[in-house]
C-alpha positions in Angstrom: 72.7 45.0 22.6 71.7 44.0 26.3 68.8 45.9 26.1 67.2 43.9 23.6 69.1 40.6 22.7 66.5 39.1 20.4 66.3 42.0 18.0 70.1 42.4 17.8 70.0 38.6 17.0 67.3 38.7 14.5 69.8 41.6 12.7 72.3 39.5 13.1 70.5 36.4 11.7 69.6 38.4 8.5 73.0 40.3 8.0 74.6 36.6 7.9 72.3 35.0 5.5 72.3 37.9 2.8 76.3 37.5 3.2 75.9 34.0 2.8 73.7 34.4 -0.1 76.1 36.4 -1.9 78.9 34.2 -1.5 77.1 31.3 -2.5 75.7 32.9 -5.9 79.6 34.1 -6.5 80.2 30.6 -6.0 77.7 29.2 -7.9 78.4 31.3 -10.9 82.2 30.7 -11.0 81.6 27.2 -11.5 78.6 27.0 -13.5 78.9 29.9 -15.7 80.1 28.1 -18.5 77.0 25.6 -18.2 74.7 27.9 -18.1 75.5 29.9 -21.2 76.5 26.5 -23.4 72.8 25.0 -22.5 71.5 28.4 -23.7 73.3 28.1 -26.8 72.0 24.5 -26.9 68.5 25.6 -26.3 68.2 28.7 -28.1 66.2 27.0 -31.2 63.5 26.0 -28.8 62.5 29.8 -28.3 60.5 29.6 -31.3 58.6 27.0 -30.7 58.1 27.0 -26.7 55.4 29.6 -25.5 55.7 31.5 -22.4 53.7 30.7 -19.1 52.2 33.8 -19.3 49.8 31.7 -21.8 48.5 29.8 -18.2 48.3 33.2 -15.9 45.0 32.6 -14.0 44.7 29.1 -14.7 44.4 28.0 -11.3 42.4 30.7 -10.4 39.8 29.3 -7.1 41.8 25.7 -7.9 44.0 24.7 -4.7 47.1 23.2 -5.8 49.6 20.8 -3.6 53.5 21.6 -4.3 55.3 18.1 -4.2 59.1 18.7 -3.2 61.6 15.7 -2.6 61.6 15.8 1.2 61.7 12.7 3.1 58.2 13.9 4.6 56.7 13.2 0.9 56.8 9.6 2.2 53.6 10.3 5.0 52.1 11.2 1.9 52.4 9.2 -1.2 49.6 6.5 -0.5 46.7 9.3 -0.8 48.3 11.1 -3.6 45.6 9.4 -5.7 43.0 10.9 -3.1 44.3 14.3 -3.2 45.2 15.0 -7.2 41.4 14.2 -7.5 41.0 17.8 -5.5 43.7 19.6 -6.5 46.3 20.9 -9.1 49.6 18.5 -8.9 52.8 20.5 -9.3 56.1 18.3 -8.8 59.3 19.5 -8.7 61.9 17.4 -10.8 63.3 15.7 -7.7 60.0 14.5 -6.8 58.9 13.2 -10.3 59.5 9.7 -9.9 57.8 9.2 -6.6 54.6 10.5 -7.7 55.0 8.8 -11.1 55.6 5.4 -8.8 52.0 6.3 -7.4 49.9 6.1 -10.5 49.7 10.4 -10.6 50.8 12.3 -13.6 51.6 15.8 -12.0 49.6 18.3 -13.8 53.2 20.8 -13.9 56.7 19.5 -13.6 59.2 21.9 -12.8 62.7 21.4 -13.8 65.2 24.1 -14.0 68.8 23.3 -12.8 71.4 23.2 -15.6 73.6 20.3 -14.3 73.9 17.3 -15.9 73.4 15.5 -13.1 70.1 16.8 -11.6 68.8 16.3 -15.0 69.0 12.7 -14.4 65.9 12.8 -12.0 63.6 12.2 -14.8 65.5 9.3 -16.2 62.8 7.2 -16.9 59.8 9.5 -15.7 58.5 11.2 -18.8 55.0 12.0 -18.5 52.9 12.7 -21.8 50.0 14.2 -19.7 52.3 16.7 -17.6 53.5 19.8 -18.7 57.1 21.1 -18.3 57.8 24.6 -16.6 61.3 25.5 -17.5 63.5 27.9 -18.7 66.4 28.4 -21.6 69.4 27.5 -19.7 67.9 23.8 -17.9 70.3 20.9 -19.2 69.2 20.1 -22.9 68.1 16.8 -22.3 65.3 17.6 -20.4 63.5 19.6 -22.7 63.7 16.5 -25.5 61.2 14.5 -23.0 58.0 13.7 -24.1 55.9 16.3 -21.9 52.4 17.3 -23.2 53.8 21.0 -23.6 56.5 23.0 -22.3 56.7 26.5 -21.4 59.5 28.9 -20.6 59.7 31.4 -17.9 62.1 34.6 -18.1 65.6 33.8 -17.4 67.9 35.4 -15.3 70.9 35.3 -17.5 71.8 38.1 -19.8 72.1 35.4 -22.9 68.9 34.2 -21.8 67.3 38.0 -21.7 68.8 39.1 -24.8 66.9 36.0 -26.9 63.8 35.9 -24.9 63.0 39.5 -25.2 63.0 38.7 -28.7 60.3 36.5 -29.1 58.0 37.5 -26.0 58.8 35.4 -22.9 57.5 37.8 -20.9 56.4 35.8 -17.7 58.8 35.4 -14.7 59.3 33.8 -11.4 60.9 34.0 -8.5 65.0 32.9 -8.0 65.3 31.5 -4.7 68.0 29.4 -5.6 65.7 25.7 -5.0 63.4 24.5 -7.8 60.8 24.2 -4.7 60.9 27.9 -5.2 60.3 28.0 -8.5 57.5 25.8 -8.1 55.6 27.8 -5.2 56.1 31.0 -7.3 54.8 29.3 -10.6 51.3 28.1 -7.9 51.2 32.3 -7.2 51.6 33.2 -10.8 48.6 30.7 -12.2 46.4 32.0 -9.5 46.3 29.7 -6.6 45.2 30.9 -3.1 45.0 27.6 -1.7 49.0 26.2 -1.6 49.7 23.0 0.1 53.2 21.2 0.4 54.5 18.1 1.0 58.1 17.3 1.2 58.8 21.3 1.3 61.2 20.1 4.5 64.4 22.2 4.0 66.0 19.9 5.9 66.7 15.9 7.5 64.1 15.2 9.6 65.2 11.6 11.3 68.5 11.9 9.4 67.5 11.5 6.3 68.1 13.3 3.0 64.8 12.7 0.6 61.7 9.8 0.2 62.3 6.6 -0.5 63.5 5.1 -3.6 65.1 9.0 -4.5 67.7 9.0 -7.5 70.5 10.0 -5.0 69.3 6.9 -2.8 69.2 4.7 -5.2 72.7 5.1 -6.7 74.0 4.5 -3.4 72.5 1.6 -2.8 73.8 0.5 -6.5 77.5 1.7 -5.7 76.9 0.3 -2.6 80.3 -2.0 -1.4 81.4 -3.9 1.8 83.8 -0.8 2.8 81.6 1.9 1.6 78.2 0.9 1.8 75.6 3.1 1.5 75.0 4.6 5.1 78.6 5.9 4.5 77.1 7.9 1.2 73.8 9.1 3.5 76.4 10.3 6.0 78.4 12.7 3.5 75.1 13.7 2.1 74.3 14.5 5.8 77.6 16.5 6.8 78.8 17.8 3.5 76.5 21.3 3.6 77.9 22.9 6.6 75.1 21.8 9.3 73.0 24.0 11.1 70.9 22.9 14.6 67.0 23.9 13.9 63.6 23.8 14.7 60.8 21.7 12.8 57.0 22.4 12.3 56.1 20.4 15.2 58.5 22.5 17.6 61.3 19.2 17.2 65.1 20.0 16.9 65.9 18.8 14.0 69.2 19.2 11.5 69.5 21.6 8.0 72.5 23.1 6.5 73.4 26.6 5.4 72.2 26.4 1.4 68.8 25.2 2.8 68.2 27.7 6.0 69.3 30.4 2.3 65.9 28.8 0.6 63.8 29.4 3.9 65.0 33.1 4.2 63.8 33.6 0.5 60.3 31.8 1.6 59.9 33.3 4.4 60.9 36.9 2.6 58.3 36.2 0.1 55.3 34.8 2.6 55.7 38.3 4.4 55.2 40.3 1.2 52.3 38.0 0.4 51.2 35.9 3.5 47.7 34.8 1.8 49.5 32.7 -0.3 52.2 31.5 2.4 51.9 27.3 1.7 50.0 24.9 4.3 52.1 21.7 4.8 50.7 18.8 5.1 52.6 17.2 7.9 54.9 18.5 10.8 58.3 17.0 10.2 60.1 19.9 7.7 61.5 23.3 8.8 59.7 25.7 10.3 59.2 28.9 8.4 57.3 32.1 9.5 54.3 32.1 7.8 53.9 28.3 6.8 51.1 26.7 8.8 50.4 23.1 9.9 47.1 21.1 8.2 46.9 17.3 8.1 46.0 15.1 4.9 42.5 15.0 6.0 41.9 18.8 5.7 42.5 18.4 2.1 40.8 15.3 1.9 37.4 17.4 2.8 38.0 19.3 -0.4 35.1 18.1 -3.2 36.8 16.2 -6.4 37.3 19.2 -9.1 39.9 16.6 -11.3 37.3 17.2 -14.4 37.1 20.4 -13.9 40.9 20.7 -13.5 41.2 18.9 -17.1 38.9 20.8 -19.0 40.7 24.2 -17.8 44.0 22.8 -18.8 43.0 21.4 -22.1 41.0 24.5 -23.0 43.8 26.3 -22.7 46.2 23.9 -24.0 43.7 23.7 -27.2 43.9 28.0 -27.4 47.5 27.9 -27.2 47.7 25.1 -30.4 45.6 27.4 -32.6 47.3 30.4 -31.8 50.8 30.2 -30.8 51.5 27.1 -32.8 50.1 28.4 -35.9 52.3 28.2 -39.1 52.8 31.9 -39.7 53.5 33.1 -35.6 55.7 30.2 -36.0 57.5 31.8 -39.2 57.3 35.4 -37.4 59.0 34.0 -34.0 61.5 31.8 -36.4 62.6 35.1 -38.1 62.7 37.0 -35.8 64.8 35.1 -33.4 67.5 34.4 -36.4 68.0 38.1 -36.9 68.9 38.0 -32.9 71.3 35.7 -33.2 72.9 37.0 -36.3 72.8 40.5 -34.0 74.1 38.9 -31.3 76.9 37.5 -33.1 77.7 41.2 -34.6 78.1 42.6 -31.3 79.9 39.8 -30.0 82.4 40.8 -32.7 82.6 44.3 -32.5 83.3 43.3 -28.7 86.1 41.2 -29.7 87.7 43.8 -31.9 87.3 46.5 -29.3 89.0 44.4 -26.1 91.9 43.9 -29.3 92.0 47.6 -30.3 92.2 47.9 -26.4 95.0 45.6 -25.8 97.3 47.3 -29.0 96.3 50.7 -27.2 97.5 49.3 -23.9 100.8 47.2 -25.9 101.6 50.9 -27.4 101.7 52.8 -24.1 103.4 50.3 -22.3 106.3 50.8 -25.0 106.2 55.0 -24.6 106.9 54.2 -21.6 109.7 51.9 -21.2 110.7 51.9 -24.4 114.3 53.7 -25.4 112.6 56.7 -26.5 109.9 58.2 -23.9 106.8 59.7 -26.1 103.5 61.1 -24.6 100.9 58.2 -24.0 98.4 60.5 -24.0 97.5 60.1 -27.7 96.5 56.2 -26.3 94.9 57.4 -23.4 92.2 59.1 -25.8 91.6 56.1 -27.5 91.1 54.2 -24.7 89.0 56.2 -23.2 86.9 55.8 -26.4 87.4 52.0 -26.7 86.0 51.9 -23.0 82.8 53.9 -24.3 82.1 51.7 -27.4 82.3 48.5 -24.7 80.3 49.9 -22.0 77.7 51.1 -25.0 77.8 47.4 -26.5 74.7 45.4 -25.5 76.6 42.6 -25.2 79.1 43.6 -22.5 76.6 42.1 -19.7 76.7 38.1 -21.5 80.7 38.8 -21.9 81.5 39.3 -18.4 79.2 36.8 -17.6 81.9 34.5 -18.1 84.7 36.7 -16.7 85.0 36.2 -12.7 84.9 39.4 -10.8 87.7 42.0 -10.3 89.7 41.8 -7.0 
């Protein structure tokens, strides 16, 4: 190790972060689980009538598009948001909505994906007609009964979600970093950008503090606010609730993150060394630095010539094409029908599940008596069933959205 400390530490570094990873998606699916699969219950209908956003692969082909994430660096650049969605593709994650809404902009793309209840509530009150949703199934139903201009699913990464979607054609996928800023820079690869800029992409508190101005989070605490727990005191848990980590900004600063956001910059900077001529520019100095992000001011994108006709004509066209066909009465009827008969399958299986684990358990319930019982018989009789039950359940398609729900074996 003493002959070369920095490699051993780089080892290290990645060794701790893929643990971490895993411990926070074991985490994260013990106490979600349930949410996830009742909002794809909730949401299944829609898979009929949503298309996929394979239907906008290449749409931002020689476009550049700026990413806007909730960072508090969004702030530096809100006042020439005007300026810049004249030259670019807007895509705002759903933290972010309501601050580029504030500015006049209707983002072009609006990504939303989380399935709580309570990140759903960023878009209270920020329902754009002109913007168009990317989602997928298991988002918290609510959101998908906004007003957008069109939505459009992505593949999910739950089995329930799979099962349905394979169904009815939602082919197109993105990347699961675990933010919806990931999401968001993966859906600017997948339309065909190769010019990604960023602004509030911080990944951490630069100055101490948590998102822009006039946030959902921030404004609830100033709204709960009280003499003996104003809302400094809720800024401050924000700040020291996520495990804090010492780091080092764009600019070369110190500055603070915490564990779940140094995970997100792993998986960006993963993903810009597999495909560094699409690694993001940001436009300011003040979030985390990542290995393959670079540094460009507002100006550089300001030299950009207007294309925000050009930008509306591609998306309409496109929005038109996917009207006439996809929306059409009998792919409608086609997608309806088909997605019925997998839900009528998936409710078989589920059943023939059920009845196996009981078969199983009567199996089990009978050998258990050979055993102790007053009269010892052979359990080998049950063993043979058992072993056949096991088959029939490792052989059912639904065995992967069952366990799903069941937390792993010790």
């Amino acid at each position: 190790v003493e002959q070369d400390q920095d490699w051993y530490d780089a080892v290290e570094t990645l060794i701790q972060n893929w643990k971490n990873q895993k411990e926070i998606n074991e985490a994260t699916r013990k106490r979600f689980a349930r949410r996830w699969t009742r909002n794809l219950a909730l949401n299944a209908h829609k898979l009929a009538l949503t298309p996929d956003i394979s239907f906008l692969k290449n749409i931002a082909a020689d476009l550049p598009v700026l990413i806007a994430a909730g960072g508090p660096s969004l702030d530096s650049v809100l006042a020439k948001l005007p300026q810049l969605a004249e030259r670019c593709i807007i895509i705002a994650v759903d933290t972010s909505v309501r601050a580029v809404l504030r500015n006049g902009i209707h983002p072009d793309f609006i990504v939303s994906v989380d399935p709580q209840y309570w990140n759903s509530r960023h878009l209270d009150y920020c329902s754009s007609a002109r913007s168009c949703l990317i989602s997928e199934t298991a988002v918290y139903p609510s959101v998908l009964r906004l007003p957008f201009r069109q939505c459009f699913f992505y593949k999910s990464s739950f089995s329930l979600g799979a099962f349905l979607e394979n169904r009815v054609g939602i082919t197109g996928s993105l990347g699961a970093g675990g933010s919806v800023a990931c999401a968001a820079w993966d859906f600017a690869r997948f339309i065909g950008a190769r010019s990604i800029w960023t602004a509030g992409l911080d990944l951490a508190y630069p100055d101490l503090k948590t998102h822009f101005k006039g946030a959902l989070f921030e404004e609830w605490s100033h709204f709960s606010s009280t003499r003996i727990a104003p809302s400094e005191t809720a800024m401050y848990r924000m700040l020291v609730s996520g495990q804090n980590r010492k780091a080092t900004a764009l600019s070369g600063k110190p500055l603070i993150s915490d564990r779940r956001m140094l995970l997100y910059a792993s998986w960006f900077e993963r993903q810009f060394k597999t495909d560094p001529d699409n690694a993001p520019r940001s436009l300011g100095s003040q979030g985390l630095a990542m290995e393959g992000m670079t540094i460009c001011s507002i100006a550089d994108l300001l030299n950009l010539k207007p294309r925000r006709k050009e930008i509306e004509t591609r998306l309409s066209e496109r929005l038109k094409k996917i009207k006439s066909n996809f929306e059409s009465e009998a792919e409608t009827a086609v997608r309806k029908k088909v997605l019925k008969e997998a839900l009528e399958e998936l409710e078989n299986i589920l059943l023939s599940l059920i009845n196996d684990c009981k078969r199983a358990l009567r199996e089990v319930n009978d050998a258990e008596y050979c055993i102790h019982g007053p009269e010892k018989k052979s359990i080998n009789p049950m063993l043979l069933e058992m072993e056949r039950i096991n088959t029939a359940i490792y052989n059912n398609k639904a065995k992967d959205i069952a366990s799903f729900l069941f937390p792993p074996i010790q």
